[in-house]
PLY file of the C-alpha trace (Angstrom):
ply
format ascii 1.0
element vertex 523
property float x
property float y
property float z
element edge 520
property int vertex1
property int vertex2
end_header
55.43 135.32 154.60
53.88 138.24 155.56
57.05 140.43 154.53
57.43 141.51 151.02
59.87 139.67 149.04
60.05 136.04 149.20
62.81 134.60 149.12
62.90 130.55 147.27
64.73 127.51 148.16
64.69 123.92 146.56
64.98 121.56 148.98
63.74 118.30 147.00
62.85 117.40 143.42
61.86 114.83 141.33
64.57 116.37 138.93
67.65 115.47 141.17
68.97 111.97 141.40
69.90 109.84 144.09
73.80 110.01 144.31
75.70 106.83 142.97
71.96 105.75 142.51
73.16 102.98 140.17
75.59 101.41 142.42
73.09 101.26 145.25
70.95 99.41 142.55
73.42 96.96 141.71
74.30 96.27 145.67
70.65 95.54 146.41
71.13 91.21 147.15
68.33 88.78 146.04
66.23 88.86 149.48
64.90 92.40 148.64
67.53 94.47 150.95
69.55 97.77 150.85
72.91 97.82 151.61
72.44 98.91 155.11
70.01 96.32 155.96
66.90 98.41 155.31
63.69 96.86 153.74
63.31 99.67 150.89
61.28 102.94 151.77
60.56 103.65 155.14
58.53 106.54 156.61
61.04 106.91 159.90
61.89 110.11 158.93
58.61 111.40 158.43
56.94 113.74 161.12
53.72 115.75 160.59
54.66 118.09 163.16
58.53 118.34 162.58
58.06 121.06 159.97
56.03 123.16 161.37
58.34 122.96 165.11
61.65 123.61 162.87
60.36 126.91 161.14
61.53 129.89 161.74
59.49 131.48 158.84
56.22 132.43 159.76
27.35 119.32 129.19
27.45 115.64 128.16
30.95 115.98 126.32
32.46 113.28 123.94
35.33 112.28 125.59
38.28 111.07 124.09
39.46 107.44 124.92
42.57 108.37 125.59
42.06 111.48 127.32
42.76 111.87 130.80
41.09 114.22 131.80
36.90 114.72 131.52
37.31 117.75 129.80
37.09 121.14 128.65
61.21 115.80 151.80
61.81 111.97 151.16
64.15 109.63 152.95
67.45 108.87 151.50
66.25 105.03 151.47
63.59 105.78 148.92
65.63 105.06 145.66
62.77 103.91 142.79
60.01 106.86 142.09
56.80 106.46 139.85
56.76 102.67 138.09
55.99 105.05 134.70
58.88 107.54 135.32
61.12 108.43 133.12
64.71 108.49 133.48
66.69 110.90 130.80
69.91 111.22 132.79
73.95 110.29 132.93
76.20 108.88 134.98
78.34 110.57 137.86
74.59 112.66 138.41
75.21 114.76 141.93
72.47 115.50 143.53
74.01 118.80 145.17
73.20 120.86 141.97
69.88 122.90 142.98
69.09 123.40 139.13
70.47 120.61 137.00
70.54 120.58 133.50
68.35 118.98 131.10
70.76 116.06 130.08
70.91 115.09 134.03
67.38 116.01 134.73
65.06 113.15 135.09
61.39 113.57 134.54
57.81 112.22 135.85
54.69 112.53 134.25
53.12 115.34 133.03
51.23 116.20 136.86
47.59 116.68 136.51
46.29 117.03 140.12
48.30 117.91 143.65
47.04 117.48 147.13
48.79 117.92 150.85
48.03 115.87 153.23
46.14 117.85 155.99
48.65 117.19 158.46
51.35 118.53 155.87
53.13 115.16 156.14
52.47 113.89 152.50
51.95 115.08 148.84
49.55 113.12 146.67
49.22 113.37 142.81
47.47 112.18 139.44
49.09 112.64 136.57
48.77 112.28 133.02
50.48 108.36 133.05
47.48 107.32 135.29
49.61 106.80 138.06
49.02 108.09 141.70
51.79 109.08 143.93
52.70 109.70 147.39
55.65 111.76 148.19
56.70 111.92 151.96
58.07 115.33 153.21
60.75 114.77 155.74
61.08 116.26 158.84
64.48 117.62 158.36
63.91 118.83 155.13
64.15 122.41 156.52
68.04 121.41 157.82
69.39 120.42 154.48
71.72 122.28 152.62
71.50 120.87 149.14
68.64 119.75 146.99
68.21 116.05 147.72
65.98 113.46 145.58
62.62 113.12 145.92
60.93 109.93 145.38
57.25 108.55 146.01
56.62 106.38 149.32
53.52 104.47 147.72
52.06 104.84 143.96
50.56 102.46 141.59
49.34 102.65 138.08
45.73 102.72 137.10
44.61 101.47 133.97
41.75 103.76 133.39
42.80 107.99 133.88
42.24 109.19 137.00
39.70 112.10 137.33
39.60 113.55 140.61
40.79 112.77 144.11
40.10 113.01 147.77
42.03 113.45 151.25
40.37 111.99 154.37
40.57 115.10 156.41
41.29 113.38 159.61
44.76 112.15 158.61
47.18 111.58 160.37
50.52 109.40 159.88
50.73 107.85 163.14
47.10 106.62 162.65
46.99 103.83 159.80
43.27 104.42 159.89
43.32 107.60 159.21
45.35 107.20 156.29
42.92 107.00 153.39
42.23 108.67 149.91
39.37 108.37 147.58
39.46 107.81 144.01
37.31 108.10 140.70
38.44 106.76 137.79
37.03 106.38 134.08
34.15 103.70 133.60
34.84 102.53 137.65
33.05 102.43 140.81
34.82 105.26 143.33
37.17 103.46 145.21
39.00 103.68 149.02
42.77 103.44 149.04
45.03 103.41 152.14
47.77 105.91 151.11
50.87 103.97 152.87
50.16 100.53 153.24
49.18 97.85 150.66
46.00 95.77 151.73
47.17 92.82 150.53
49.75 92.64 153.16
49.77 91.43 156.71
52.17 92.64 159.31
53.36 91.16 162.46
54.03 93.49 165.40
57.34 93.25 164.88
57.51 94.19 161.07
56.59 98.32 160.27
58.18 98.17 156.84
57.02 97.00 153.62
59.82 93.85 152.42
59.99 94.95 148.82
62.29 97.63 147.05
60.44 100.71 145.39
57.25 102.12 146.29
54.18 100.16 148.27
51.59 99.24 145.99
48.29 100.83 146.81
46.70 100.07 144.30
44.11 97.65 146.11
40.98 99.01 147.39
39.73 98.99 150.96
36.58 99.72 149.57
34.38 100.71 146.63
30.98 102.72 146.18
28.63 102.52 143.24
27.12 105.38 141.30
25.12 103.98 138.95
22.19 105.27 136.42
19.38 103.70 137.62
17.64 103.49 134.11
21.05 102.26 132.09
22.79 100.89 134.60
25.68 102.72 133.69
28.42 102.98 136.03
29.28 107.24 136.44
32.67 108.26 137.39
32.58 111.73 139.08
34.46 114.53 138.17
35.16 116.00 141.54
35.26 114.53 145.08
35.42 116.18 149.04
35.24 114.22 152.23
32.72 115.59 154.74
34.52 117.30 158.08
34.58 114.24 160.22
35.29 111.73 157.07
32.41 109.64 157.71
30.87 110.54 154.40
31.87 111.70 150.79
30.61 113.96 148.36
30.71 112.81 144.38
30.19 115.78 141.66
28.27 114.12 138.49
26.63 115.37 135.89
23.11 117.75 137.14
23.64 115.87 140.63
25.95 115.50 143.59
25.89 112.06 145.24
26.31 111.89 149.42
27.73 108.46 150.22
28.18 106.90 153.74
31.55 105.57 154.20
30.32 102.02 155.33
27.43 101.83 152.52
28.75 100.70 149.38
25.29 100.15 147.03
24.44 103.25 146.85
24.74 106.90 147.86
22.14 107.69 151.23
21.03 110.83 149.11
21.69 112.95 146.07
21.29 116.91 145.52
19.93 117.46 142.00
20.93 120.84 140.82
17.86 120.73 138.51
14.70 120.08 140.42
13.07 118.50 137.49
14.98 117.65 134.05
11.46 117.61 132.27
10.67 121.10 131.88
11.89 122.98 128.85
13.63 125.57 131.35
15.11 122.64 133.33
13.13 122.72 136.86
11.36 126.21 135.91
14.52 128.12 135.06
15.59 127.01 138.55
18.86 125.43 139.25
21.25 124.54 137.08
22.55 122.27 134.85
25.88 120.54 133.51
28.75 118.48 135.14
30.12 119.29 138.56
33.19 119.67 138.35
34.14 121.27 141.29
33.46 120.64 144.83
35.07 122.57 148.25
33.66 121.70 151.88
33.63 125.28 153.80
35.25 125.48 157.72
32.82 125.49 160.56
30.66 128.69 161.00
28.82 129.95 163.49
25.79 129.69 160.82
26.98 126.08 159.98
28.61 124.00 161.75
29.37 121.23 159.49
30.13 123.78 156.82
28.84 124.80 153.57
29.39 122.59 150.20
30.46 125.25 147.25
29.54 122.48 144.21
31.70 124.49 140.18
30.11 123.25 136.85
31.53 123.05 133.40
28.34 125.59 132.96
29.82 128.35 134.49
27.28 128.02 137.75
28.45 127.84 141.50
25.69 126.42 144.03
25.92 126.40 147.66
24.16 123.53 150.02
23.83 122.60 153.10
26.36 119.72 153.99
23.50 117.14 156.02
20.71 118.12 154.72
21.62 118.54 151.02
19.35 121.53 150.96
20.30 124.56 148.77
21.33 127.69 149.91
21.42 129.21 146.55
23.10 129.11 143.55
24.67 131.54 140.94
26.21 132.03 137.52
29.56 133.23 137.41
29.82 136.79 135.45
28.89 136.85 131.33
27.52 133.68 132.11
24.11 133.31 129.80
20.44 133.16 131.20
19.08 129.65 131.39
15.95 130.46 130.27
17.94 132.03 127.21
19.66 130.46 123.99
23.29 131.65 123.81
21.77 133.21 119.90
19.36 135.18 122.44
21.82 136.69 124.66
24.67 138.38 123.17
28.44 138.20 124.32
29.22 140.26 127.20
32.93 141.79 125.56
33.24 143.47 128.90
33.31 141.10 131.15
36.04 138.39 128.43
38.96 139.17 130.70
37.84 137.41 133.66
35.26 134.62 131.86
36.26 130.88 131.56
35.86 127.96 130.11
34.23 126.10 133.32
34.83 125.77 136.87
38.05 124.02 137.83
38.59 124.62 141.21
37.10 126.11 144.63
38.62 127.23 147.86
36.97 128.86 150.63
38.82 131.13 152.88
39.76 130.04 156.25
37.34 131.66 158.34
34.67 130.38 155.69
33.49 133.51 154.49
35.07 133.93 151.13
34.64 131.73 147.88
37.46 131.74 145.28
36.61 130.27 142.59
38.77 129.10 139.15
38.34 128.57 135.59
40.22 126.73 132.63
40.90 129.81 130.47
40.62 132.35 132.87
43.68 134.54 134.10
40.88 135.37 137.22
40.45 134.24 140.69
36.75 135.30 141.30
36.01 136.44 145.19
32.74 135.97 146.46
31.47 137.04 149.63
29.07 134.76 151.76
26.68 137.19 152.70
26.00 138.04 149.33
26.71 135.66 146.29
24.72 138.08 144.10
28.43 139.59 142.64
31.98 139.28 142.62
33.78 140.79 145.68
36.84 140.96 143.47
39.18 138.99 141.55
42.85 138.19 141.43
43.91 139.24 137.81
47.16 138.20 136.30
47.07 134.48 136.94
48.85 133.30 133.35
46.17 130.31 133.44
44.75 131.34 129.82
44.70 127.32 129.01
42.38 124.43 129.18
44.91 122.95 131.26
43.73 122.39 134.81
46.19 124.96 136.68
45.33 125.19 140.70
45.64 127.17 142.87
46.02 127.53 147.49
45.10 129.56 150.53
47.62 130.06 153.33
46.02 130.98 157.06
48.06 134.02 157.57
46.36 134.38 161.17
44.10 137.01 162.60
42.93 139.73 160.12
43.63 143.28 160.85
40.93 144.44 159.29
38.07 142.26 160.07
37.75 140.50 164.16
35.72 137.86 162.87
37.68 137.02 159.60
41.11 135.75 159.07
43.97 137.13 157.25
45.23 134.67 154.59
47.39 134.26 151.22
46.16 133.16 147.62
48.89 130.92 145.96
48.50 130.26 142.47
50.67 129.30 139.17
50.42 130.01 135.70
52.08 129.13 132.75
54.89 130.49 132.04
56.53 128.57 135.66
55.85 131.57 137.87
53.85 131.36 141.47
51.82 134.31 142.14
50.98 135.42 145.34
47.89 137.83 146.38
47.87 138.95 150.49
44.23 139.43 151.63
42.80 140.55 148.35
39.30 140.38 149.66
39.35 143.50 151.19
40.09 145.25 147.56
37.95 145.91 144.28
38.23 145.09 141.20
41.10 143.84 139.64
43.53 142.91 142.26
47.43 142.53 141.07
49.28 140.11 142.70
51.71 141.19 145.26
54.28 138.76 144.83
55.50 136.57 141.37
58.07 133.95 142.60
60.53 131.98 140.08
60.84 128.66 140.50
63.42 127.79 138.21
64.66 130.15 135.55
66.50 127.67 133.44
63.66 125.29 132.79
61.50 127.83 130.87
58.12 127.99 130.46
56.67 124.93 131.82
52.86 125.26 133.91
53.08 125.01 137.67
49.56 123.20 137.87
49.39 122.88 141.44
50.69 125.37 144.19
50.77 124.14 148.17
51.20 125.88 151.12
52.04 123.88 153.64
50.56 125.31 156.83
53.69 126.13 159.12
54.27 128.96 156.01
57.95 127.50 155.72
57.69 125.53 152.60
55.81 125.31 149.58
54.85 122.85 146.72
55.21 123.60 143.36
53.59 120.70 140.81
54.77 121.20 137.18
53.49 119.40 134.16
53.61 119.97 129.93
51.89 118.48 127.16
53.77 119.29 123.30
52.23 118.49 120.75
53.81 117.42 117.05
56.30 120.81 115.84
56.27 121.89 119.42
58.41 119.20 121.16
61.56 119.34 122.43
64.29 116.87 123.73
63.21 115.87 126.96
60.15 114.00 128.46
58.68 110.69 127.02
57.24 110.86 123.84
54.26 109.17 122.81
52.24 108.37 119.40
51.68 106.26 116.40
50.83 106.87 112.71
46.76 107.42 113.18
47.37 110.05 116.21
49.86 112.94 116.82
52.77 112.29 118.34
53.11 114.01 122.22
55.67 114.89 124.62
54.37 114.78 128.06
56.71 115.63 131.46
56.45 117.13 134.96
58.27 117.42 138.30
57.41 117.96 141.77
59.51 121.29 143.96
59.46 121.04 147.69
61.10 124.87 148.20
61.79 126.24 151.33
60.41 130.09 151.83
62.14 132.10 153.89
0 1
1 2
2 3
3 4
4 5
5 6
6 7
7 8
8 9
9 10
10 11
11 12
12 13
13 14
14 15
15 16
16 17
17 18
18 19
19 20
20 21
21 22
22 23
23 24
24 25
25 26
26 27
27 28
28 29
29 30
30 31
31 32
32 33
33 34
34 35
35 36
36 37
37 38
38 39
39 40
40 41
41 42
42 43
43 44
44 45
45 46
46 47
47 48
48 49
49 50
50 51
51 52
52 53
53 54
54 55
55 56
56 57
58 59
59 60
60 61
61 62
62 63
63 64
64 65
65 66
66 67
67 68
68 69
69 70
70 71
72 73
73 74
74 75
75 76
76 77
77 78
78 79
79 80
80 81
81 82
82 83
83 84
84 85
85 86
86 87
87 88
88 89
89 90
90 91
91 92
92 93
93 94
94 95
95 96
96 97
97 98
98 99
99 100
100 101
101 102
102 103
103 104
104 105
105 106
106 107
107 108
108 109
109 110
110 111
111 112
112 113
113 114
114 115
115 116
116 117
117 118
118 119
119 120
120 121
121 122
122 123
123 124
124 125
125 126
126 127
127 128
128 129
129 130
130 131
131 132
132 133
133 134
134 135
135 136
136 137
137 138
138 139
139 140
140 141
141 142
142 143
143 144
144 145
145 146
146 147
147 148
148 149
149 150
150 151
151 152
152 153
153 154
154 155
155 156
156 157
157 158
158 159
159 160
160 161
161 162
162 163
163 164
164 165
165 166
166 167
167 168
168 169
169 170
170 171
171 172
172 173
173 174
174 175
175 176
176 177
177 178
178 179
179 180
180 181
181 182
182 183
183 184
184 185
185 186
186 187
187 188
188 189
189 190
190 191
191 192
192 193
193 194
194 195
195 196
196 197
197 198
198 199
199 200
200 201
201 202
202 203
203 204
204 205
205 206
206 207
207 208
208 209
209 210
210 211
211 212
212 213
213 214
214 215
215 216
216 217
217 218
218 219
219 220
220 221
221 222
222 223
223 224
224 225
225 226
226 227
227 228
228 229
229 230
230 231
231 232
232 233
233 234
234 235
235 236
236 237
237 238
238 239
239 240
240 241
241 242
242 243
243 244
244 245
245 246
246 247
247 248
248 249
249 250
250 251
251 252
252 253
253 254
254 255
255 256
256 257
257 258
258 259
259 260
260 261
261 262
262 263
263 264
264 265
265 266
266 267
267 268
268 269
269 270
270 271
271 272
272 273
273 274
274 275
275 276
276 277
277 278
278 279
279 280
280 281
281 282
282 283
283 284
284 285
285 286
286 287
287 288
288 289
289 290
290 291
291 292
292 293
293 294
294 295
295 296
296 297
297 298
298 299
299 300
300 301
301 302
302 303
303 304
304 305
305 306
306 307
307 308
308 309
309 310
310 311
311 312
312 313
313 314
314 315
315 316
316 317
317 318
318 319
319 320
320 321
321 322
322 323
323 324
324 325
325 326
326 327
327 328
328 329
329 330
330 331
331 332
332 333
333 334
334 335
335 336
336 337
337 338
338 339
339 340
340 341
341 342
342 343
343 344
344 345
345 346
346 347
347 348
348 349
349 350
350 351
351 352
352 353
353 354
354 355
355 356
356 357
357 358
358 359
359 360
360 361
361 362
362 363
363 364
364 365
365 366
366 367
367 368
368 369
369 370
370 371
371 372
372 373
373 374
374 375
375 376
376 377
377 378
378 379
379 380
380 381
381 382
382 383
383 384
384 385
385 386
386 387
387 388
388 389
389 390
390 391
391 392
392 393
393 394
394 395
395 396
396 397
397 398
398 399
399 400
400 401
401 402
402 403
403 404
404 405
405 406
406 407
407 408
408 409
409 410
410 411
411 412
412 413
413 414
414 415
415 416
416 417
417 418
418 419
419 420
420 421
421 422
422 423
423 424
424 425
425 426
426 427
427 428
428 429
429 430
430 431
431 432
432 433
433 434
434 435
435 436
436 437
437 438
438 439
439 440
440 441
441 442
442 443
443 444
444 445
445 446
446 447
447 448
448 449
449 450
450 451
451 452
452 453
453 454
454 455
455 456
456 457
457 458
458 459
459 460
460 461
461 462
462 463
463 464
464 465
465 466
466 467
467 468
468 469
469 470
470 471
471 472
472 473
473 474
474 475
475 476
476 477
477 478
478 479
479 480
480 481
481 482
482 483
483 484
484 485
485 486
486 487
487 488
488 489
489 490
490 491
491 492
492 493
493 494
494 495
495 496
496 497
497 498
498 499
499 500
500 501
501 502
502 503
503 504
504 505
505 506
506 507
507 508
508 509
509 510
510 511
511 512
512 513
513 514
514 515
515 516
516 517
517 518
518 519
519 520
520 521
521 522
């Protein structure tokens, strides 16, 4: 990817069907079995380390109830996606057609979060249905010639909205262990999931395969971890999650606090960071620290200055601190530009008009660059990607301009290791991926070694008949030969169209909601 023009492939969707789908339905006999004998979706044809070997690219806030959110390659066996899909398609579907139309176009939920597995052998995502889904990539995706279906391995439905999400770093398919996610959900304790395999279900050496058709269930916990007020006892559902480097514990982004939990303690977290040293003051700790929800929260790579990396903690405050990741001690903290004073009354300090192009609404997301020396940081209403430099959080390196992400719609946004940097022996060249509204990925190459307003080098169309719907999450996987793109729309009343699964009754507006999930190839 390091040559200009890149060039877009869809290998699997969500979109395309399953040929004669129906009739393999209608074969299926009473014990539970395909026609060729298989016991539903396997993961056979799944390799973490096929893709890369086959390349030959290199505030408290009133929340609504019914909000979801807290504010401002798959084998051909796999023939049943989400349990709350929705199917708007008709008969005689092929699944050769790399953009189908609408009328044979079937449609998930509207995609709120996306994650890749670390060994780039899964996709994980929330979306607005409360369900989570895992989507195998296959390992010879990279060999097919037309788009094929793409349905989840393992999902289940969660009665509360799901709020944020983490990865255990360490995993790795061939190592059930390893296999784990974290959850936090409205009004719940933060719970463990194994991604694949349902823990109600007991295996014999001789059985590798789930017995039922559709997706596992995962939707029993391994585990779960209490954060609770002390005072109230009021259970607190984080708004962001990150595993520490060697998974054994687990950071939880709350309101004026991050939580530190030890994998095997489940009572309560072994130690919290406040980001206000004392909530008594008038100024909050002094005018030190900060306050608000966190609602962001990136673990940075090793250093030679820290080992076990840096946690970068976003609030819906417009603030950014930095801590130590065992100790919990701060390293400093910083508002983001036309941010107003804490020891200041927004009446007090006027609005900064020159700085509106590239201030938010809140932090969404963080990234740190692969060598660990650059922060990137996101907001909701923002069309910026703020650069920070490690050695000096005092002001913006740069920023990434021309992002399309002017919504309160959670858009995010990846880094691709590109490999040594040219310009820098200790840093590491690398990509920003990012998508905006109107269904375009953006691309920036190594914009931390430019000022100012930094225009993206490349804007890639996914799909040009499908209009203007928000690519919400954007993955690189890490071989640089294929890419994520996780799409998602909410209309509201006058606004919707014909497709996607409308929702509503007489005391609330009526919604559309729909999204899809892209594996394309990039050559």
């Amino acid at each position: 990817m390091n040559g200009l023009g890149i060039k877009v492939r869809c290998l699997a969707s969500t979109r395309i069907l399953a040929r004669h789908q129906g009739k393999e339905w209608a074969e299926t006999d009473d014990n539970g079995q395909n026609e060729d004998g298989s016991d539903g979706p396997d993961l056979e044809n799944v390799d973490s380390t096929s893709v890369v070997e086959s390349s030959t690219h290199t505030e408290d806030p009133k929340l609504e109830h019914d909000s979801n959110e807290p504010g401002p390659r798959s084998p051909a066996s796999a023939t049943i996606s989400s349990s709350d899909s929705t199917l708007d398609f008709e008969e005689n579907n092929d699944s050769a057609c790399s953009v189908p139309c609408l009328a044979s176009t079937r449609h998930i939920s509207c995609i709120q979060e996306a994650q890749l597995s670390p060994d780039g052998s899964c996709i994980f995502t929330s979306d607005y249905g409360r369900n989570f889904s895992v989507y195998p990539i296959s390992n010879d995706i990279l060999s097919e010639a037309e788009t094929r279906t793409l349905d989840s391995y393992a999902s289940f439905k969660s009665p509360d909205p799901i709020w944020a999400f983490a990865v255990n770093p360490l995993f790795n398919l061939q190592d059930p262990a390893s296999t784990t996610v974290l959850l936090s959900r409205r009004d719940s304790y933060i719970t463990l999931h194994n991604a694949l395999h349902d823990a109600t279900t007991v295996f014999s050496d001789s059985d590798n395969q789930p017995s039922s058709i559709g997706p596992v269930n995962i939707s029993t916990p391994l585990a779960s971890y209490k954060l609770v007020n002390s005072l109230t006892e009021a259970v607190t559902a984080p708004l962001s999650l990150s595993f520490s480097r060697d998974s054994n514990h687990f950071f939880a982004g709350a309101r004026d606090k991050i939580a530190i939990f030890d994998i095997q303690e489940r009572d309560a977290p072994i130690h919290t960071i406040s980001t206000i040293p004392a909530k008594r003051n008038k100024l909050k700790g002094g005018g030190r620290g900060f306050k608000g929800h966190i609602s962001a929260l990136s673990l940075s790579p090793p250093t030679i200055s820290s080992t076990d990396g840096l946690i970068a903690a976003g609030s819906w405050t417009r603030y950014v601190g930095i801590y130590d990741s065992v100790s919990g001690a701060e390293v400093t903290h910083f508002p983001l530009p036309g941010t107003n004073s804490p020891s200041l009354s927004s009446e007090k300090m006027p609005h900064n008009e020159t700085l509106s192009h590239i201030m938010g609404s809140g932090v969404s997301s963080l990234k740190w660059s692969p060598c660990g020396r650059y922060l990137y940081v996101a907001e909701r209403s923002s069309d910026a990607l703020l650069i920070y430099d490690v050695r000096n959080f005092s002001y913006s390196l740069a920023h990434c301009t021309g992002r399309k992400a002017v919504t309160t719609q959670k858009l995010g946004f990846d880094i691709w290791n590109a490999g040594q940097s040219p310009y820098d022996i200790e840093g590491a060249s690398h990509e920003v991926w990012a998508g905006g509204t109107d269904g375009r990925i953006r691309v920036w190459r190594d914009p931390y070694v430019k000022e100012g307003a930094v225009e993206p080098d490349e804007v890639i169309q996914i799909h040009e008949e499908e209009g203007e719907i928000p690519v919400v999450g954007t993955l690189v996987h890490a071989s640089g030969s294929l890419a994520v793109a996780a799409r998602g729309i909410i209309e509201v009343g006058d606004e919707i169209k014909t497709q996607g699964e409308r929702k509503g009754s007489a005391l609330r507006p009526e919604i559309c909601e729909w999204g899809y999930l892209d594996i394309l190839g990039l050559e």
